[in-house]
Backbone as JSON Lines, residues from 0, in Angstrom:
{"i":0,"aa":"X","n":[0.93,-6.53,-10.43],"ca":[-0.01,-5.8,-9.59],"c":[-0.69,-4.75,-10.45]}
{"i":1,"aa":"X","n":[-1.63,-4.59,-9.8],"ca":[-2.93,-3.53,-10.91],"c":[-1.86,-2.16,-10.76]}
{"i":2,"aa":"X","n":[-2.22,-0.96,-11.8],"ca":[-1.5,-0.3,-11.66],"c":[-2.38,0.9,-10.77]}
{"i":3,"aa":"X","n":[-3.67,0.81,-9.93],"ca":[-4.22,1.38,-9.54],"c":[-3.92,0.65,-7.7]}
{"i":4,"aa":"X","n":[-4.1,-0.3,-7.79],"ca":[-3.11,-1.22,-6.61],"c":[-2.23,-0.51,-5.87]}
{"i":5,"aa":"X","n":[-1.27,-0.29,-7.55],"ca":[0.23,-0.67,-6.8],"c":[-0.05,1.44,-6.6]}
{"i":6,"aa":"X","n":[-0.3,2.15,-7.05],"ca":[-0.46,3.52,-6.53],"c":[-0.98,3.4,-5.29]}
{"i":7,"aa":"X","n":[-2.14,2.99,-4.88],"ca":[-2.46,2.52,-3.42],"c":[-1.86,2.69,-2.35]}
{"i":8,"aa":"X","n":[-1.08,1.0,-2.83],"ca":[-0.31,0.61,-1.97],"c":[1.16,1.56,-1.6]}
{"i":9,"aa":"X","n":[1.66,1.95,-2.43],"ca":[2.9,3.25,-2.77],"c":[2.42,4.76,-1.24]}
{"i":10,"aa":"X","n":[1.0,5.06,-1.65],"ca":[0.26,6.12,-0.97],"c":[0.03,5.26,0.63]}
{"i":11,"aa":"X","n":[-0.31,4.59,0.71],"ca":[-0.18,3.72,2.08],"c":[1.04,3.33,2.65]}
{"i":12,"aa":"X","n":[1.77,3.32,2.02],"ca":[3.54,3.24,2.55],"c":[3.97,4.94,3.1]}
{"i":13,"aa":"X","n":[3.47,6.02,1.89],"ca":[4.15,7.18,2.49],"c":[3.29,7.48,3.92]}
{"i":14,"aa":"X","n":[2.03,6.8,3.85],"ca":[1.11,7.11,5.54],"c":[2.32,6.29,6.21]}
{"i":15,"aa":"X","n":[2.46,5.04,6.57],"ca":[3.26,4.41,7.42],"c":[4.93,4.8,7.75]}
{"i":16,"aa":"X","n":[4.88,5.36,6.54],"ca":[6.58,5.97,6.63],"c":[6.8,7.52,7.54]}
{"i":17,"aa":"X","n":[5.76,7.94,7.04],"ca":[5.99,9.72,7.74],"c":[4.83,9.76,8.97]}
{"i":18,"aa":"X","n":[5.15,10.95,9.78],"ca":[4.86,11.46,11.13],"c":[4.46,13.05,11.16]}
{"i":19,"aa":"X","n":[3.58,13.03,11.99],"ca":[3.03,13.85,12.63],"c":[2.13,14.63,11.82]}
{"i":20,"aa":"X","n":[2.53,16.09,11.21],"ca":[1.88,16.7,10.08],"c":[1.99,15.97,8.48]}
{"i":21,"aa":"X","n":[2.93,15.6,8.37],"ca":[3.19,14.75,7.01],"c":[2.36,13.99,7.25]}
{"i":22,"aa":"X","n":[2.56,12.96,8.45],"ca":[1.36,11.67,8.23],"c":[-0.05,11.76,8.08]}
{"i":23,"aa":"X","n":[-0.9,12.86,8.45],"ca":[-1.67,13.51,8.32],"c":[-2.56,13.25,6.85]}
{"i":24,"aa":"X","n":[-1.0,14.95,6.3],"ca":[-1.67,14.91,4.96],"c":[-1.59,13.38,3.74]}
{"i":25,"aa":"X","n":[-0.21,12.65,4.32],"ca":[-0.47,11.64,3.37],"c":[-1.93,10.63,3.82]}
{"i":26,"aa":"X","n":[-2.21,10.46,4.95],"ca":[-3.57,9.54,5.08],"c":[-4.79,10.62,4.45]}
{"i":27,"aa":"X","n":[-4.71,11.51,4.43],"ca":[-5.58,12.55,3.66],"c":[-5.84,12.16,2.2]}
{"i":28,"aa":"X","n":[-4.37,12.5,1.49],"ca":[-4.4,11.67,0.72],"c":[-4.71,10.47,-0.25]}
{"i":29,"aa":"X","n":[-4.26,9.85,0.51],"ca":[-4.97,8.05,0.36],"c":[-5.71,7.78,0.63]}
{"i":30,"aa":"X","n":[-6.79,8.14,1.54],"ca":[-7.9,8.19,1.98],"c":[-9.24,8.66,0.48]}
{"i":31,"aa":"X","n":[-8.23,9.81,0.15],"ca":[-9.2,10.77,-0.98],"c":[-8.87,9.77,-2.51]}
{"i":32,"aa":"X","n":[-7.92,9.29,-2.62],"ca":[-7.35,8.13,-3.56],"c":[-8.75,6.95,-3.26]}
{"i":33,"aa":"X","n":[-8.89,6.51,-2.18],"ca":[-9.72,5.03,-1.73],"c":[-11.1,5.68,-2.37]}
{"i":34,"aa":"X","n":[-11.32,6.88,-2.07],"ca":[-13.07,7.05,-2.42],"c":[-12.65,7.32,-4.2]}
{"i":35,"aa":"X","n":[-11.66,7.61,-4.46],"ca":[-12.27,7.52,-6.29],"c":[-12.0,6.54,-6.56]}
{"i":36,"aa":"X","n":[-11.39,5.39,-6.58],"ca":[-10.73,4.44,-6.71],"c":[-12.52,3.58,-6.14]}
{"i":37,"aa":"X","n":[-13.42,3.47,-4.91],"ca":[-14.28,2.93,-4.82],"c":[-15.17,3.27,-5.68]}
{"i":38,"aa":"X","n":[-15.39,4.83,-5.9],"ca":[-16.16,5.48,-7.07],"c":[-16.59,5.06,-8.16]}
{"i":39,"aa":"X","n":[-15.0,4.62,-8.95],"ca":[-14.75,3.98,-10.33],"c":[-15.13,2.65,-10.24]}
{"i":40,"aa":"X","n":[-15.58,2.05,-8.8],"ca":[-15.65,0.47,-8.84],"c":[-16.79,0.77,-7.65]}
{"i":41,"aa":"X","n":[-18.12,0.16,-7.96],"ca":[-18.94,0.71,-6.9],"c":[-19.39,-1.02,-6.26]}
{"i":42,"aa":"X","n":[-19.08,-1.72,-7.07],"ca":[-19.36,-2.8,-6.69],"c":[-18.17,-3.91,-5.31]}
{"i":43,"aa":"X","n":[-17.39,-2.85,-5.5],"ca":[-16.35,-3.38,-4.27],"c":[-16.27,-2.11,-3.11]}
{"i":44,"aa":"X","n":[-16.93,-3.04,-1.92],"ca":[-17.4,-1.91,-0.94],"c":[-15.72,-0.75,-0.32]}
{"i":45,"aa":"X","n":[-16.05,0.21,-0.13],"ca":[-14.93,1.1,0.12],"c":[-14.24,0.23,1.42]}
{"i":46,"aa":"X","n":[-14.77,-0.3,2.31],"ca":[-13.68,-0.98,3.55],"c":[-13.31,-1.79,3.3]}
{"i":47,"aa":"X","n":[-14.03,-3.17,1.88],"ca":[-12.98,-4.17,1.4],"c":[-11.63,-3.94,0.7]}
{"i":48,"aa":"X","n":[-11.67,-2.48,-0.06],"ca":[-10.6,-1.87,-0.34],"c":[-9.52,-1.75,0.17]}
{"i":49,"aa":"X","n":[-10.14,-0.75,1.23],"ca":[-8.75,-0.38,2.23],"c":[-8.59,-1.59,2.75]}
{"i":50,"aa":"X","n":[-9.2,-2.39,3.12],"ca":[-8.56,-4.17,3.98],"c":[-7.39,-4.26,2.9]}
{"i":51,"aa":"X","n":[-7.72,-4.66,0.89],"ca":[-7.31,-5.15,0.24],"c":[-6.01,-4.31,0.27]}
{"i":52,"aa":"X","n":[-5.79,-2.93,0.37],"ca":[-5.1,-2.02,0.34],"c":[-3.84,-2.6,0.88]}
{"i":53,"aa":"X","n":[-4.43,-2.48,2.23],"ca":[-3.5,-2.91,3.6],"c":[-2.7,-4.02,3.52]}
{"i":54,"aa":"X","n":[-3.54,-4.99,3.09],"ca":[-2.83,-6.29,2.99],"c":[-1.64,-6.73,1.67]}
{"i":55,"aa":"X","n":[-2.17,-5.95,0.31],"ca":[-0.87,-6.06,-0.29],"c":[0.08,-5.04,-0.04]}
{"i":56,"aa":"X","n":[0.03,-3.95,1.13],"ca":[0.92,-3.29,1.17],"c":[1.82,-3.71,2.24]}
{"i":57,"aa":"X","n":[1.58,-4.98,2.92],"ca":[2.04,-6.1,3.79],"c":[3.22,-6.57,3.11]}
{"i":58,"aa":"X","n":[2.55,-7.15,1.8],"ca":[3.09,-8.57,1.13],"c":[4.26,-7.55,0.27]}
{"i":59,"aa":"X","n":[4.09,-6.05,-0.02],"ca":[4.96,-5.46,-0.5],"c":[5.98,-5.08,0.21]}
{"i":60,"aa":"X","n":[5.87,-5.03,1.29],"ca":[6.42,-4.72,2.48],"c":[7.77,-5.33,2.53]}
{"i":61,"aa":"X","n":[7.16,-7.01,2.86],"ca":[7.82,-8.11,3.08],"c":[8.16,-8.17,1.91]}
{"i":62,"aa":"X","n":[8.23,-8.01,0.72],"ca":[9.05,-8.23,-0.3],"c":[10.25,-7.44,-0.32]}
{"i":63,"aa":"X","n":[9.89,-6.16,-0.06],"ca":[11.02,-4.62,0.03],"c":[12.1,-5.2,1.27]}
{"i":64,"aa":"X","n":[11.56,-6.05,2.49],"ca":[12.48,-6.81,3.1],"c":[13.49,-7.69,2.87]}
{"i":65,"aa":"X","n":[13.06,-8.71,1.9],"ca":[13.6,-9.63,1.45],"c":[15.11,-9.11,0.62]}
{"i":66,"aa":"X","n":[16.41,-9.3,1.48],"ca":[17.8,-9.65,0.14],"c":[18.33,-10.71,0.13]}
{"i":67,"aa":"X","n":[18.82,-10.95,-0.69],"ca":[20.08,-12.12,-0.67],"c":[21.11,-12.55,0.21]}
{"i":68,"aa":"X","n":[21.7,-13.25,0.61],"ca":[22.14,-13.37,1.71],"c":[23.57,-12.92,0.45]}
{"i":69,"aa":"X","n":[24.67,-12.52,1.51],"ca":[25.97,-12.55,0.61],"c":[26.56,-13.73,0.85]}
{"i":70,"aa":"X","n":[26.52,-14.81,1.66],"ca":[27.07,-16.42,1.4],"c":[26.08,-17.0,0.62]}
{"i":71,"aa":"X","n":[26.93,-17.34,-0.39],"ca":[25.7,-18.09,-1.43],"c":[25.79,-19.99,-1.26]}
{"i":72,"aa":"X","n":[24.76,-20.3,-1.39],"ca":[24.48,-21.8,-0.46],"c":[25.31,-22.92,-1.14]}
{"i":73,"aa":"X","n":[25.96,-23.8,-0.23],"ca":[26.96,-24.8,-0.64],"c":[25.81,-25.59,-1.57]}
{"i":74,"aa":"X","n":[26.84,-25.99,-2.66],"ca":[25.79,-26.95,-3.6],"c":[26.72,-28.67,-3.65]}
């Protein structure tokens, strides 16, 4: 993952994770992250971003979900 991505996506997890005044300032945050981040790239519109944002912070999501089971499979 890009390493501008994966900061993103990291800053979009602490929005989904925290509440009330915290959640706030972290969408503040990430929000102020998305416009330099579109800034530095003017050719990718600022709302395909945050879509792109959103969606690998899905697939990161579901990865951070994923363990091993502790029965390991009859072979």
């Amino acid at each position: 993952m890009n390493k501008e991505l994966e900061q993103l996506v990291l800053e979009y997890e602490a929005v989904s994770a925290s509440r009330d005044m915290e959640a706030e300032q972290a969408l503040k945050k990430f929000e102020a992250h998305i416009d330099i981040v579109s800034s530095q790239h003017p050719n990718i519109p600022r709302e395909n971003l945050r879509k792109s944002v959103i969606k690998a912070h899905r697939k990161w999501a579901l990865k951070q979900d994923t363990r091993p089971t502790s029965i390991p499979p009859k072979t």
